[in-house]
C-alpha positions in Angstrom: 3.9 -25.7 -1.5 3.0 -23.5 -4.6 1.4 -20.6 -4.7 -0.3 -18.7 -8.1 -1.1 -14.8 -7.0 -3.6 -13.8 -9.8 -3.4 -10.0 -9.7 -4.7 -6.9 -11.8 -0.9 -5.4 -12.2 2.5 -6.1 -13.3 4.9 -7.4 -10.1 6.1 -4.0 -8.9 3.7 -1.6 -10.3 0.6 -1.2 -8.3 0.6 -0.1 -4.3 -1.8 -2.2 -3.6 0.1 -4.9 -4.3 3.5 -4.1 -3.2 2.2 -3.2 0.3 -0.2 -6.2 0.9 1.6 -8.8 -0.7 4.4 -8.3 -2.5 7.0 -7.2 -0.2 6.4 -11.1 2.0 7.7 -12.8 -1.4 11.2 -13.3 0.3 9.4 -14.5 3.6 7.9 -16.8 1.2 10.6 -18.3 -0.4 13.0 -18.1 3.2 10.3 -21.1 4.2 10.5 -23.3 1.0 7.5 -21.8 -0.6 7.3 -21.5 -4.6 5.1 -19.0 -6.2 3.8 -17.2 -9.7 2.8 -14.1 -10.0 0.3 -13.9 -13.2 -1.4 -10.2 -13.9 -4.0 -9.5 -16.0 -2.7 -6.4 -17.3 1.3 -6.8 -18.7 3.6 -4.1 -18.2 3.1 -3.1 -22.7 -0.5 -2.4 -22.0 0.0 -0.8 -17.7 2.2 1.7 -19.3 -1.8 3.2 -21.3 -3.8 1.9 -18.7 -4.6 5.4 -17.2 -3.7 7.8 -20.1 -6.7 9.1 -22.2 -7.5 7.2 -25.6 -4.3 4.3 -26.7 -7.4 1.8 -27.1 -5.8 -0.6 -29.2 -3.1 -1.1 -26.5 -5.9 -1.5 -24.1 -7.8 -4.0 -26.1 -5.3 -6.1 -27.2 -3.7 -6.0 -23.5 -7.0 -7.7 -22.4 -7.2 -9.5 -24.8 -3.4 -11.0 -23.4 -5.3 -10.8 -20.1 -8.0 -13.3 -21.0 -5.5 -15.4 -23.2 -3.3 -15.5 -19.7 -6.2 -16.8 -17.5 -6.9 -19.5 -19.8 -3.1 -20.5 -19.4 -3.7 -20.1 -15.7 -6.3 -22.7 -15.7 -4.1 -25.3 -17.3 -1.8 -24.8 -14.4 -4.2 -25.6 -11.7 -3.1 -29.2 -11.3 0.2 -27.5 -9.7 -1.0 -25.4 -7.5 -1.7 -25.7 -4.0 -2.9 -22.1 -3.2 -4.3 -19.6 -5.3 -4.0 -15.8 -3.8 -6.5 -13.4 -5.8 -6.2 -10.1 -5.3 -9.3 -8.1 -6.2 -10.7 -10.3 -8.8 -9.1 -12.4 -11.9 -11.0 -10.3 -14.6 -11.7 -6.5 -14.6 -15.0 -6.9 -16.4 -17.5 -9.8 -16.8 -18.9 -12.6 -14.2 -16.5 -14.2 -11.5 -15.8 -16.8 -13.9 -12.6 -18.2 -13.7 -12.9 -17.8 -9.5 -15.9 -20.1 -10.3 -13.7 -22.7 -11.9 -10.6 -23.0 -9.8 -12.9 -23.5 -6.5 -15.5 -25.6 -7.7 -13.8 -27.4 -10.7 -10.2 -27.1 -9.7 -11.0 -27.0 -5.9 -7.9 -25.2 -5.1 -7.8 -23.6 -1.9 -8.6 -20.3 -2.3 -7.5 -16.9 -0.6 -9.1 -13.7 -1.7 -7.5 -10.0 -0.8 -9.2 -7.2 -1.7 -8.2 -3.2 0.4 -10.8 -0.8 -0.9 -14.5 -1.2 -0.9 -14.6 -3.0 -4.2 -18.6 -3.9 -4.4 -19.4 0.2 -4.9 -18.7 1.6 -8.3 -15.8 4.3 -8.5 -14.7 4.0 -12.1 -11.3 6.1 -13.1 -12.6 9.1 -15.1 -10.2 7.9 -17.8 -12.0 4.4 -17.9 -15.6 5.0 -16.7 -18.0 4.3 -19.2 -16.3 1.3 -20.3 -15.8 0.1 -16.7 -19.5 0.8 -16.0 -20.6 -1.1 -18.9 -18.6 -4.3 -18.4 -17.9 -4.2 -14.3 -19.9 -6.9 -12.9 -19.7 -4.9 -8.8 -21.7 -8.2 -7.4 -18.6 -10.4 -8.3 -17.0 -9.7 -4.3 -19.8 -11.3 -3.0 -19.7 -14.5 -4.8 -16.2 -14.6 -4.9 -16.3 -14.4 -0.9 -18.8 -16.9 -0.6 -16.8 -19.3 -2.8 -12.7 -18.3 -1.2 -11.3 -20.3 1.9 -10.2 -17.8 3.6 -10.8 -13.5 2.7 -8.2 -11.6 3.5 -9.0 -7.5 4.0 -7.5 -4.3 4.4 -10.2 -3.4 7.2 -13.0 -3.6 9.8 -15.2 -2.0 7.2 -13.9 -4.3 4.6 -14.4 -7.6 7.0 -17.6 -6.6 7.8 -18.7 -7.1 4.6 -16.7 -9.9 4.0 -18.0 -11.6 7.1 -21.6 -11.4 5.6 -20.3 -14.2 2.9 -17.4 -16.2 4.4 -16.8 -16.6 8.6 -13.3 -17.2 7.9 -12.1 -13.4 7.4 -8.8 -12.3 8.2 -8.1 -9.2 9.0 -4.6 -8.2 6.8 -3.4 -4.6 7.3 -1.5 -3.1 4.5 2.0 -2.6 5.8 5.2 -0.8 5.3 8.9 -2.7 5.1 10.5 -0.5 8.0 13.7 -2.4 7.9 14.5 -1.8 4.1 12.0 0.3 2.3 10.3 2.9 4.6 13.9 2.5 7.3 15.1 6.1 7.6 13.1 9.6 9.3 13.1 13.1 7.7 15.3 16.0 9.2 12.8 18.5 10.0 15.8 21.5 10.1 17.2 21.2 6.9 14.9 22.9 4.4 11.7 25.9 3.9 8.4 23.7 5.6 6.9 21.9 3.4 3.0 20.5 3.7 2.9 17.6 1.4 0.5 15.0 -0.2 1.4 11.7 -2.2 -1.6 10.2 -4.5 -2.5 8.7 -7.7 -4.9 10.5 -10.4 -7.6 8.3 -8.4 -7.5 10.2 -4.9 -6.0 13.7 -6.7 -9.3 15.3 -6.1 -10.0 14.8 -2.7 -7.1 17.7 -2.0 -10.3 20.0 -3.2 -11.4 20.2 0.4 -7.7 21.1 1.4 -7.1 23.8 -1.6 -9.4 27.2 0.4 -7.1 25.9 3.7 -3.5 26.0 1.7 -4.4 29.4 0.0 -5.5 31.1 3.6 -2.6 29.5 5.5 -0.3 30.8 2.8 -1.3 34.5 3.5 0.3 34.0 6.8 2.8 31.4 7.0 5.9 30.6 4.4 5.9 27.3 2.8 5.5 24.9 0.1 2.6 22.4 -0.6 4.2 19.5 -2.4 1.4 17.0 -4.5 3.3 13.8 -5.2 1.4 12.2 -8.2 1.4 10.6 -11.8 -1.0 14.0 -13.2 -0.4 17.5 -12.5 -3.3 18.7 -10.1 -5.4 21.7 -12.2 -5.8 23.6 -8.9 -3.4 26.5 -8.6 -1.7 27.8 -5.7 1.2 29.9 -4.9 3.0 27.6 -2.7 2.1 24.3 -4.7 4.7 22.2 -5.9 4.3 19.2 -8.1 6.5 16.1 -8.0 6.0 13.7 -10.6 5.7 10.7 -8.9 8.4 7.5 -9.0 9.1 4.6 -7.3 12.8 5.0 -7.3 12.5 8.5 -5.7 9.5 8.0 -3.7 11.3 7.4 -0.7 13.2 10.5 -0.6 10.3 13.2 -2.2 8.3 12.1 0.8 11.3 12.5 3.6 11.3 16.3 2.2 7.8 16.2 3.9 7.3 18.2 7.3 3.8 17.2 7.6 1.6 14.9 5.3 -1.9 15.2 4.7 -4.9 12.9 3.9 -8.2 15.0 3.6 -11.2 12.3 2.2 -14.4 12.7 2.6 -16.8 10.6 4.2 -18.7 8.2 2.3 -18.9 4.2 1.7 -16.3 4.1 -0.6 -14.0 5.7 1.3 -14.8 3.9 5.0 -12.9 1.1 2.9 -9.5 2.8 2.6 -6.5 1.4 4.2 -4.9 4.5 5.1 -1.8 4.1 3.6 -0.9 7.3 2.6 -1.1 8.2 6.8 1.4 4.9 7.2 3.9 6.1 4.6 4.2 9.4 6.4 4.5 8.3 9.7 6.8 5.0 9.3 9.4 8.3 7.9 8.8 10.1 11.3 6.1 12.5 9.3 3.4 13.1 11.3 0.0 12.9 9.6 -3.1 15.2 9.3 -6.1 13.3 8.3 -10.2 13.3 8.0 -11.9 11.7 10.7 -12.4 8.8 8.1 -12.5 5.1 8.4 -9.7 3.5 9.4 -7.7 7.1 10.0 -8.2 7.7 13.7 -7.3 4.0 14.3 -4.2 4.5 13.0 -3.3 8.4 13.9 -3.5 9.1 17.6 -4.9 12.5 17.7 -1.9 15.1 19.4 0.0 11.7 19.5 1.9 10.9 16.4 -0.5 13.1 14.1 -3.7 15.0 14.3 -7.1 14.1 13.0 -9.4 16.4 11.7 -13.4 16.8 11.5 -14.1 20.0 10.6 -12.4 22.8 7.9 -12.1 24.9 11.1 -10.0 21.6 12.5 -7.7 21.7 9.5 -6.4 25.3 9.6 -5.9 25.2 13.6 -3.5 21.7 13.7 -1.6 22.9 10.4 -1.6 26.3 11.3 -0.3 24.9 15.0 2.5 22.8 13.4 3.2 25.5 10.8 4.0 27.6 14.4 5.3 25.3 16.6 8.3 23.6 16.2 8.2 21.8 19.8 4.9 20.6 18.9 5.9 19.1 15.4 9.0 17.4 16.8 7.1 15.7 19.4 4.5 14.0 16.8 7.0 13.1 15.2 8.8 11.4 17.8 5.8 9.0 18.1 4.9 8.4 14.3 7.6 6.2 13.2 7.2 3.9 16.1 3.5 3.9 15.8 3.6 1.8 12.1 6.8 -0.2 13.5 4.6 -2.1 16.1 1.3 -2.3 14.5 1.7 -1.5 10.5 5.2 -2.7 9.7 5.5 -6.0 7.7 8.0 -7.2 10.5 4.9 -6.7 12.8 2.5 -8.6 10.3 4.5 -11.5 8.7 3.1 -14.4 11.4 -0.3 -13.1 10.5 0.2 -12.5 6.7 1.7 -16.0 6.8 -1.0 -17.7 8.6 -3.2 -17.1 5.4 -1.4 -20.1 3.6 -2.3 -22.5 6.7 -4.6 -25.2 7.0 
């Protein structure tokens, strides 16, 4: 069997797809499967894609991008499953999803983990995404896939509206060899952490009055793991420029991590997987009432989930204050993702999507 993953991103590069698909290539191969990963964006144009102006990198990367679906096509006749992730294009009708399941007739399994019908541009790429963004494309494209793959309830029930054969695909964590170690909650000053991309950065604005009023009362740091510098100031903030090869270890300096969002469509259709990064490293996670949140943090459990800004000063403040308290979330975190979130937990299922 061959597979053809058509994704947005370079192999190693986006979360997204390391976390739903990515880390089950070796699971893939271990059974006799063969497979090609084809991106829109290479890795010479992903290195401007979210920086302000380079827009003859951008336009000649999608111009690559277009030239590299067109290549796809001419593969087709080797394929026996095509995985898209998101959509084969950025921009413009579902036109080459149209031709490899009604010309081609490959089967056909589409993944998609954030609520990707509603318009949320990046404020780098806006106008041009709002111009050329064609938002009705899910639909069709889950009419037309074999089998939908999602992130979600929120995301399956709109997948079920097009498609009866929805799969419900968590986004997972590698607990054996990525996420396979917890943090020592004795060895350094408390620290209140966040990790994010430029995307998400600003939903820490309904966090920032509760940091600065915690901080006249308790010593700490608040570390914001990103690719920008946050333009909020605090006097406990700490930025950590984000990378993969340290990610592991910035977020084991973590005592607690946060996830405040606030409630609205688009985000009912996050995965929650800054709350599963936390957690699988024996962080306990404070999070909105949001979504899939309170499905995967067990309030007073392994974390604490928070509806109000009233709720958010009392559990930090408590876990700030209470070192008992802390340890015994974080007792229950890591074991939480292990059973339910972990890839080793997922594989039959993630697995199943390339069955007849």
């Amino acid at each position: 069997m061959k597979i053809l993953f058509i994704t947005p991103y370079p192999q190693g590069e986006a979360p997204s797809q390391r976390f739903r698909f990515e880390q089950y290539f070796p699971e893939l191969q271990k059974r006799g499967y063969t497979f090609h990963v084809s991106p829109f964006i290479d890795r010479k144009a992903w290195s401007h894609l979210y920086k302000k102006g380079h827009w003859y990198s951008k336009l000649t990367g999608i111009l690559r991008g277009i030239i590299r679906r067109f290549r796809d096509l001419f593969s087709m006749g080797k394929v026996d499953f095509v995985f898209i992730h998101r959509e084969a294009m950025p921009f413009g009708p579902a036109f080459f999803e149209w031709l490899i399941t009604h010309v081609f007739k490959k089967k056909t399994i589409y993944d998609f983990d954030d609520a990707i019908w509603l318009p949320n541009a990046s404020e780098n790429n806006s106008q041009l995404t709002m111009l050329l963004k064609r938002f009705h494309n899910p639909r069709n494209i889950c009419r037309w896939a074999n089998k939908v793959s999602v992130g979600n309830n929120f995301l399956g029930d709109f997948a079920r509206q097009y498609n009866t054969n929805v799969v419900y695909n968590p986004t997972t964590i590698d607990t054996d060899e990525h996420h396979n170690t917890t943090t020592d909650h004795s060895n350094h000053k408390f620290i209140i952490g966040w990790t994010g991309s430029h995307s998400t950065l600003p939903y820490l604005d309904i966090l920032v009055p509760v940091i600065r009023e915690l901080e006249q009362k308790f010593d700490f740091e608040f570390h914001v793991i990103c690719d920008v510098t946050p333009k909020f100031q605090l006097k406990s903030l700490v930025f950590v420029k984000w990378s993969k090869q340290d990610e592991i270890d910035d977020l084991l300096n973590f005592n607690v991590g946060v996830m405040p969002m606030p409630d609205d469509p688009w985000t009912r259709g996050k995965c929650g997987f800054k709350a599963l990064q936390y957690m699988a490293l024996g962080v306990p996670a404070v999070v909105s009432n949001v979504g899939v949140n309170p499905m995967i943090v067990d309030h007073e459990v392994n974390g604490c989930v928070c509806n109000t800004i009233d709720d958010w000063k009392f559990y930090l403040s408590k876990l700030l204050s209470e070192p008992d308290y802390l340890r015994k979330l974080s007792n229950h975190s890591r074991e939480k993702i292990v059973s339910g979130y972990s890839l080793q937990s997922n594989r039959k299922n993630f697995m199943s999507l390339f069955s007849d």
